[in-house]
C-alpha positions as CSV (number, residue, x, y, z in Angstrom):
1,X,29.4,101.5,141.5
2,X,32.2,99.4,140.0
3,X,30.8,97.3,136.6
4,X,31.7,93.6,137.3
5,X,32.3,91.0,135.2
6,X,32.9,86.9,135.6
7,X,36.1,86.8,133.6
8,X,39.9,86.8,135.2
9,X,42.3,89.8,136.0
10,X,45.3,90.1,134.0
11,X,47.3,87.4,134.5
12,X,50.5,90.1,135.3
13,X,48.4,91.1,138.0
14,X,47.3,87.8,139.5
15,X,50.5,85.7,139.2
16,X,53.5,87.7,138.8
17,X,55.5,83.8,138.2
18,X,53.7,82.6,135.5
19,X,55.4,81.9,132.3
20,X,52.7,84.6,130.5
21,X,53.1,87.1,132.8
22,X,57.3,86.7,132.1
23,X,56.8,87.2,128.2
24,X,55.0,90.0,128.8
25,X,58.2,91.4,130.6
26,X,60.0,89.9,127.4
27,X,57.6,92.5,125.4
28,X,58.5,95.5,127.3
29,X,62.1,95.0,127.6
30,X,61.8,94.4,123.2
31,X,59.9,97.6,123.2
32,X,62.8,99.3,125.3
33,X,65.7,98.2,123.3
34,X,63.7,99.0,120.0
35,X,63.6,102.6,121.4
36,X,66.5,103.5,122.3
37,X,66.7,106.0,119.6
38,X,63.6,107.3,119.6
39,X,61.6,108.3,122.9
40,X,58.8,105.8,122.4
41,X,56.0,107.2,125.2
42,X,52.8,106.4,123.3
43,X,52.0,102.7,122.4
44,X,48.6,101.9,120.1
45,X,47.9,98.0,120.5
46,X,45.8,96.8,117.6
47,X,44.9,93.5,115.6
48,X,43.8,92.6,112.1
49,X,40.2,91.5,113.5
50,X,38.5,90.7,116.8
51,X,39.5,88.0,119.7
52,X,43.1,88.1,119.0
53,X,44.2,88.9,122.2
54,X,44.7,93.0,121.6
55,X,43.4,93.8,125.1
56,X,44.6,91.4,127.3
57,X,48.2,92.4,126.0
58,X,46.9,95.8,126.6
59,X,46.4,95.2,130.1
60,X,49.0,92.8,130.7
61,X,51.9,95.4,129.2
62,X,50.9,98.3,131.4
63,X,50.6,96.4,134.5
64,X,54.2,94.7,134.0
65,X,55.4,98.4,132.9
66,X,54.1,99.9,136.0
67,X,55.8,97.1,138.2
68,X,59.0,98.1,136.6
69,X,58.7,101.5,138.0
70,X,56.8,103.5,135.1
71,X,53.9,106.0,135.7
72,X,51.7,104.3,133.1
73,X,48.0,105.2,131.3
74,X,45.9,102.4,130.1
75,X,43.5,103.8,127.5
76,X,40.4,102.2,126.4
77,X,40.3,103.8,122.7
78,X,37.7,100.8,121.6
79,X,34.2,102.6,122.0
80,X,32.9,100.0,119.8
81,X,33.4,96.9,122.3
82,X,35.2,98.1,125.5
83,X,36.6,95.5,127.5
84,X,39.8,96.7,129.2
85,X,36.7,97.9,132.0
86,X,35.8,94.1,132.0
87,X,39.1,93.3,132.5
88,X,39.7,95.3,135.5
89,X,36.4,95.1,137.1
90,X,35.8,98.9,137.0
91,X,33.3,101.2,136.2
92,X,32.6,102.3,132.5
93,X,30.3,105.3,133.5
94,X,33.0,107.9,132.8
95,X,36.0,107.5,130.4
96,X,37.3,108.9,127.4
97,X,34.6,109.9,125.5
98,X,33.0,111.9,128.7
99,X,36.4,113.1,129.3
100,X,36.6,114.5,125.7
101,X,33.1,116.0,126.0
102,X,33.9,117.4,129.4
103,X,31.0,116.0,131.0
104,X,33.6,114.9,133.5
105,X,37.4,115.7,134.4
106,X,40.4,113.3,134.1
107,X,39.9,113.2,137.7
108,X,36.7,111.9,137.7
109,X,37.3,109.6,134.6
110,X,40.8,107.8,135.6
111,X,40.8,105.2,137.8
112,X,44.0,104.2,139.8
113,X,44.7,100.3,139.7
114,X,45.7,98.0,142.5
115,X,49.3,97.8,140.6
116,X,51.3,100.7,141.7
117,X,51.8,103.3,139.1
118,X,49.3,101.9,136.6
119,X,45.7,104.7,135.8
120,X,43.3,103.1,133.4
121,X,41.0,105.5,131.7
122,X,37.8,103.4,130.6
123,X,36.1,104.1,127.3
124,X,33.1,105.7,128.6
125,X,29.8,105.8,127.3
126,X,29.8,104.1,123.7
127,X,29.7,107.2,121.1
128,X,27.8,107.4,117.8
129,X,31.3,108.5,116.2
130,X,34.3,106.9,117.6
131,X,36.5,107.7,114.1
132,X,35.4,111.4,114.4
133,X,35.9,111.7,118.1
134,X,39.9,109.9,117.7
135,X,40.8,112.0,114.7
136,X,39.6,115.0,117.2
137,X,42.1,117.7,117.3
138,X,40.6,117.2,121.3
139,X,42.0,114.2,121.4
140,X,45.0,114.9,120.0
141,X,45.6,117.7,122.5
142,X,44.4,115.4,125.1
143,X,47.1,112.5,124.3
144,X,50.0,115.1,124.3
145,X,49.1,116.5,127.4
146,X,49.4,112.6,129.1
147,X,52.6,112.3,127.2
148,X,53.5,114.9,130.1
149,X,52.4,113.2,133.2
150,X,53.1,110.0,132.5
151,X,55.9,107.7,131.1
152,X,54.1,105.8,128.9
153,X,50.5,105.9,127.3
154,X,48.9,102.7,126.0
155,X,46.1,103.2,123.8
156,X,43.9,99.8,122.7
157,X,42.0,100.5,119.8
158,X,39.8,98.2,117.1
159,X,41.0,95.8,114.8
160,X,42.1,97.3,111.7
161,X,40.6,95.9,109.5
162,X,36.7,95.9,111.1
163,X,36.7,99.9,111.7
164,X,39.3,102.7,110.9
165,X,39.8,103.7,114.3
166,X,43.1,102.4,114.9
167,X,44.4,103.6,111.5
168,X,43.4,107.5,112.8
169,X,44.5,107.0,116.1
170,X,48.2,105.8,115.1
171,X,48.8,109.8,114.1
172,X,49.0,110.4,118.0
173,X,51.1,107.4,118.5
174,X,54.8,106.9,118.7
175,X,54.5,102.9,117.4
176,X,52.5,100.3,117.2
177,X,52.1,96.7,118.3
178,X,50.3,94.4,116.6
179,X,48.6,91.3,118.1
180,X,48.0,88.1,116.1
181,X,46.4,84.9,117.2
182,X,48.3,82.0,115.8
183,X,45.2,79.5,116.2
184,X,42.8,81.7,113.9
185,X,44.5,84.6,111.8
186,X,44.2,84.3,108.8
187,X,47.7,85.0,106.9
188,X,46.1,87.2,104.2
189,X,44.0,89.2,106.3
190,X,47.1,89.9,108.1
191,X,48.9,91.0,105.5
192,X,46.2,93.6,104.5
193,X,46.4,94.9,107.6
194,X,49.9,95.1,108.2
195,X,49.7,96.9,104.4
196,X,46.9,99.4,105.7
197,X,49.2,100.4,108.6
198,X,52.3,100.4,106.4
199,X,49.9,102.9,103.6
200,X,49.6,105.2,107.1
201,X,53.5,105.0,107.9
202,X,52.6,103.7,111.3
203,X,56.2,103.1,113.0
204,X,55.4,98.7,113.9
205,X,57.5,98.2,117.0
206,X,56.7,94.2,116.8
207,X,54.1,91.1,116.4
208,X,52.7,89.7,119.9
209,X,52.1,85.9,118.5
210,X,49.7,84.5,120.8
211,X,48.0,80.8,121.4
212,X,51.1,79.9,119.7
213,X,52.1,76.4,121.2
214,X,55.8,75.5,122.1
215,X,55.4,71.4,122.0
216,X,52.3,68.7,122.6
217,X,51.0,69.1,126.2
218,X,52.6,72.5,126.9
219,X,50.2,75.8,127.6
220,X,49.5,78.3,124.7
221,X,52.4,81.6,125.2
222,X,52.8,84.9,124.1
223,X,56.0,85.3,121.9
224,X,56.8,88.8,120.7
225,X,58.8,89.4,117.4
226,X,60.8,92.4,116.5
227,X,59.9,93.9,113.6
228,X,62.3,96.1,111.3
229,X,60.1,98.8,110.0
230,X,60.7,102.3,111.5
Protein backbone atom coordinates (compact mmCIF):
# COMPACT_ATOMS: atom_id res chain seq x y z
CA UNK A 1 0.00 0.00 0.00
CA UNK A 2 1.32 3.33 -1.34
CA UNK A 3 2.51 5.84 1.92
CA UNK A 4 0.60 9.15 1.28
CA UNK A 5 1.35 12.30 2.31
CA UNK A 6 -0.57 16.02 2.16
CA UNK A 7 2.27 17.86 0.46
CA UNK A 8 2.57 18.67 -3.61
CA UNK A 9 4.33 16.53 -6.37
CA UNK A 10 7.27 17.94 -7.90
CA UNK A 11 6.45 20.90 -9.51
CA UNK A 12 8.36 19.35 -12.96
CA UNK A 13 5.89 16.88 -12.77
CA UNK A 14 2.69 18.94 -12.11
CA UNK A 15 3.34 21.97 -14.42
CA UNK A 16 5.76 21.31 -17.02
CA UNK A 17 5.27 25.64 -17.89
CA UNK A 18 6.14 27.01 -14.70
CA UNK A 19 9.04 29.20 -14.48
CA UNK A 20 10.61 26.49 -11.58
CA UNK A 21 10.06 23.68 -13.45
CA UNK A 22 12.22 25.78 -16.62
CA UNK A 23 15.28 26.44 -14.22
CA UNK A 24 15.32 23.07 -13.40
CA UNK A 25 15.85 22.38 -17.26
CA UNK A 26 18.42 25.33 -16.85
CA UNK A 27 20.20 22.95 -14.12
CA UNK A 28 20.48 20.03 -16.33
CA UNK A 29 21.49 21.58 -19.48
CA UNK A 30 24.48 23.43 -16.83
CA UNK A 31 25.27 19.95 -15.68
CA UNK A 32 25.53 18.75 -19.48
CA UNK A 33 27.79 21.42 -20.66
CA UNK A 34 30.01 21.08 -17.43
CA UNK A 35 30.44 17.38 -18.59
CA UNK A 36 31.35 17.35 -21.62
CA UNK A 37 34.67 16.03 -20.73
CA UNK A 38 33.98 13.88 -18.27
CA UNK A 39 30.97 11.24 -18.44
CA UNK A 40 29.12 12.59 -15.46
CA UNK A 41 26.36 9.46 -14.74
CA UNK A 42 26.17 9.71 -10.94
CA UNK A 43 24.85 13.00 -9.30
CA UNK A 44 24.97 13.29 -5.07
CA UNK A 45 22.61 16.37 -4.19
CA UNK A 46 23.43 17.58 -0.79
CA UNK A 47 23.19 20.89 1.50
CA UNK A 48 25.04 22.41 4.36
CA UNK A 49 21.99 21.69 6.81
CA UNK A 50 18.40 20.70 6.62
CA UNK A 51 15.18 22.52 4.67
CA UNK A 52 17.31 23.93 1.98
CA UNK A 53 15.56 22.45 -0.72
CA UNK A 54 18.09 19.24 -1.39
CA UNK A 55 15.25 16.95 -2.24
CA UNK A 56 12.88 18.77 -4.09
CA UNK A 57 15.81 19.61 -6.57
CA UNK A 58 16.34 15.92 -6.23
CA UNK A 59 13.07 15.11 -7.52
CA UNK A 60 12.67 18.00 -9.73
CA UNK A 61 16.19 17.18 -11.70
CA UNK A 62 15.32 13.56 -12.44
CA UNK A 63 11.94 14.07 -13.50
CA UNK A 64 13.00 17.05 -16.04
CA UNK A 65 16.09 14.58 -17.04
CA UNK A 66 13.76 11.75 -17.78
CA UNK A 67 11.44 14.03 -19.95
CA UNK A 68 14.50 14.83 -21.89
CA UNK A 69 14.79 11.24 -22.88
CA UNK A 70 17.16 9.81 -20.04
CA UNK A 71 16.69 6.44 -18.26
CA UNK A 72 17.06 7.96 -14.89
CA UNK A 73 17.38 6.47 -10.85
CA UNK A 74 16.17 8.69 -8.14
CA UNK A 75 17.88 7.40 -4.91
CA UNK A 76 16.79 8.10 -1.53
CA UNK A 77 20.35 7.85 0.20
CA UNK A 78 18.80 10.02 3.42
CA UNK A 79 17.84 7.10 5.94
CA UNK A 80 17.89 9.59 8.51
CA UNK A 81 14.73 11.70 7.21
CA UNK A 82 13.42 10.15 3.88
CA UNK A 83 11.31 12.32 1.98
CA UNK A 84 11.81 11.81 -1.67
CA UNK A 85 8.81 8.79 -0.74
CA UNK A 86 6.75 11.79 0.49
CA UNK A 87 7.36 13.56 -2.35
CA UNK A 88 6.09 10.99 -4.75
CA UNK A 89 3.39 9.51 -2.69
CA UNK A 90 4.94 6.01 -2.70
CA UNK A 91 5.66 3.37 -0.49
CA UNK A 92 8.78 3.34 1.92
CA UNK A 93 8.32 -0.42 2.86
CA UNK A 94 11.22 -1.58 0.57
CA UNK A 95 14.13 0.61 -0.65
CA UNK A 96 17.73 0.79 -0.37
CA UNK A 97 18.50 -0.36 2.74
CA UNK A 98 16.27 -3.75 2.17
CA UNK A 99 17.78 -3.83 -1.16
CA UNK A 100 21.35 -3.80 0.37
CA UNK A 101 20.33 -6.39 2.91
CA UNK A 102 18.59 -8.45 0.24
CA UNK A 103 15.51 -8.73 2.06
CA UNK A 104 14.09 -7.70 -1.27
CA UNK A 105 15.28 -7.41 -5.06
CA UNK A 106 15.71 -4.15 -7.05
CA UNK A 107 12.58 -5.39 -8.48
CA UNK A 108 10.67 -5.34 -5.64
CA UNK A 109 12.34 -2.19 -4.18
CA UNK A 110 12.23 0.34 -7.44
CA UNK A 111 9.25 1.92 -8.26
CA UNK A 112 8.56 3.20 -11.83
CA UNK A 113 7.21 6.93 -11.84
CA UNK A 114 4.33 8.41 -13.75
CA UNK A 115 7.22 10.44 -15.83
CA UNK A 116 8.46 8.27 -18.48
CA UNK A 117 11.96 6.92 -17.89
CA UNK A 118 12.15 8.14 -14.27
CA UNK A 119 12.62 4.66 -11.23
CA UNK A 120 12.77 6.03 -7.72
CA UNK A 121 14.33 3.72 -5.26
CA UNK A 122 12.92 4.82 -1.72
CA UNK A 123 15.15 4.66 1.31
CA UNK A 124 13.59 1.79 2.96
CA UNK A 125 13.25 1.02 6.45
CA UNK A 126 15.33 3.65 8.56
CA UNK A 127 18.76 1.72 9.52
CA UNK A 128 20.73 1.98 12.83
CA UNK A 129 23.91 2.80 10.60
CA UNK A 130 23.33 4.76 7.58
CA UNK A 131 27.33 5.95 7.42
CA UNK A 132 28.36 2.18 7.59
CA UNK A 133 25.74 0.91 5.23
CA UNK A 134 26.93 4.02 2.32
CA UNK A 135 30.63 3.45 2.85
CA UNK A 136 29.55 -0.45 2.14
CA UNK A 137 31.65 -2.01 -0.37
CA UNK A 138 27.61 -3.36 -1.13
CA UNK A 139 26.80 -0.26 -1.95
CA UNK A 140 29.43 0.61 -3.86
CA UNK A 141 28.96 -2.46 -6.00
CA UNK A 142 25.43 -1.64 -6.08
CA UNK A 143 25.79 2.06 -7.50
CA UNK A 144 28.21 0.72 -10.32
CA UNK A 145 25.97 -1.79 -11.38
CA UNK A 146 23.01 1.19 -11.97
CA UNK A 147 25.66 3.19 -13.61
CA UNK A 148 24.99 0.23 -16.22
CA UNK A 149 21.26 0.39 -16.70
CA UNK A 150 20.65 3.65 -16.48
CA UNK A 151 21.90 7.13 -17.76
CA UNK A 152 22.01 8.84 -14.86
CA UNK A 153 21.89 8.06 -11.01
CA UNK A 154 20.72 10.74 -8.54
CA UNK A 155 21.62 10.07 -5.09
CA UNK A 156 19.99 12.65 -2.24
CA UNK A 157 21.79 12.34 0.75
CA UNK A 158 22.02 14.49 4.31
CA UNK A 159 23.18 17.75 4.89
CA UNK A 160 26.77 17.82 5.35
CA UNK A 161 27.32 19.20 7.98
CA UNK A 162 24.47 17.40 10.39
CA UNK A 163 25.83 13.66 9.52
CA UNK A 164 28.78 12.39 7.37
CA UNK A 165 26.75 10.53 5.11
CA UNK A 166 27.00 12.59 2.12
CA UNK A 167 30.82 13.10 2.65
CA UNK A 168 31.08 8.90 2.29
CA UNK A 169 28.72 8.68 -0.30
CA UNK A 170 30.48 11.34 -2.71
CA UNK A 171 33.37 8.34 -3.28
CA UNK A 172 30.64 6.59 -5.52
CA UNK A 173 29.72 9.82 -7.13
CA UNK A 174 30.81 11.47 -10.31
CA UNK A 175 29.96 15.26 -8.87
CA UNK A 176 28.14 16.92 -6.68
CA UNK A 177 25.48 19.59 -6.46
CA UNK A 178 25.07 21.61 -3.72
CA UNK A 179 21.68 23.25 -2.60
CA UNK A 180 21.58 26.55 -0.70
CA UNK A 181 18.61 28.39 0.55
CA UNK A 182 19.24 32.10 0.09
CA UNK A 183 16.46 33.10 2.89
CA UNK A 184 18.32 31.05 5.77
CA UNK A 185 22.02 29.78 5.03
CA UNK A 186 24.10 30.96 6.88
CA UNK A 187 27.35 32.12 4.81
CA UNK A 188 29.88 30.50 7.25
CA UNK A 189 28.23 27.33 7.73
CA UNK A 190 28.38 27.26 4.02
CA UNK A 191 31.72 27.75 3.69
CA UNK A 192 32.58 24.86 6.13
CA UNK A 193 30.76 22.73 4.19
CA UNK A 194 31.77 23.53 0.89
CA UNK A 195 35.51 23.11 2.78
CA UNK A 196 34.57 19.55 4.12
CA UNK A 197 33.65 18.55 0.51
CA UNK A 198 36.64 20.37 -0.92
CA UNK A 199 38.97 18.19 2.13
CA UNK A 200 37.15 14.95 0.33
CA UNK A 201 38.04 16.25 -3.36
CA UNK A 202 34.38 15.94 -4.12
CA UNK A 203 34.27 17.16 -8.00
CA UNK A 204 31.18 20.45 -7.19
CA UNK A 205 29.37 20.60 -10.50
CA UNK A 206 27.42 23.88 -9.14
CA UNK A 207 25.23 25.87 -6.40
CA UNK A 208 21.27 25.49 -6.79
CA UNK A 209 20.44 29.06 -5.05
CA UNK A 210 16.96 28.73 -4.05
CA UNK A 211 14.11 31.19 -2.34
CA UNK A 212 16.28 33.63 -4.01
CA UNK A 213 13.94 36.53 -5.09
CA UNK A 214 14.36 38.37 -8.63
CA UNK A 215 12.44 41.84 -7.61
CA UNK A 216 9.45 42.94 -5.00
CA UNK A 217 6.23 41.01 -5.79
CA UNK A 218 7.89 38.29 -7.98
CA UNK A 219 7.81 34.33 -6.77
CA UNK A 220 10.98 32.88 -5.03
CA UNK A 221 13.32 30.80 -8.15
CA UNK A 222 15.83 28.35 -8.40
CA UNK A 223 19.07 29.89 -9.98
CA UNK A 224 21.90 27.47 -10.56
CA UNK A 225 25.64 28.71 -10.59
CA UNK A 226 28.53 26.97 -12.29
CA UNK A 227 31.13 26.34 -10.17
CA UNK A 228 34.91 25.95 -11.34
CA UNK A 229 36.28 23.24 -9.21
CA UNK A 230 36.92 19.95 -10.93
Amino acid sequence: MSIRNRGRKPIAQTNTRSPITESYRNVRTNIQFASVADTTKVILITSTVPSEGKTSTSSNLAIVSAQAGKRVLLIDADMRKPQIHQAFQISNLAGLTSLLIKEHTFAEAVIESETPGLFILPSGPIPPNPSEILSSQLFSDFIEQCQTEFDLVIIDTPPVLTVTDALVANRVADGVLFVIDSQRTNRVHVKKAVHALQQIDARILGVVLNRMKRSKGDLYYYQYYASNAN
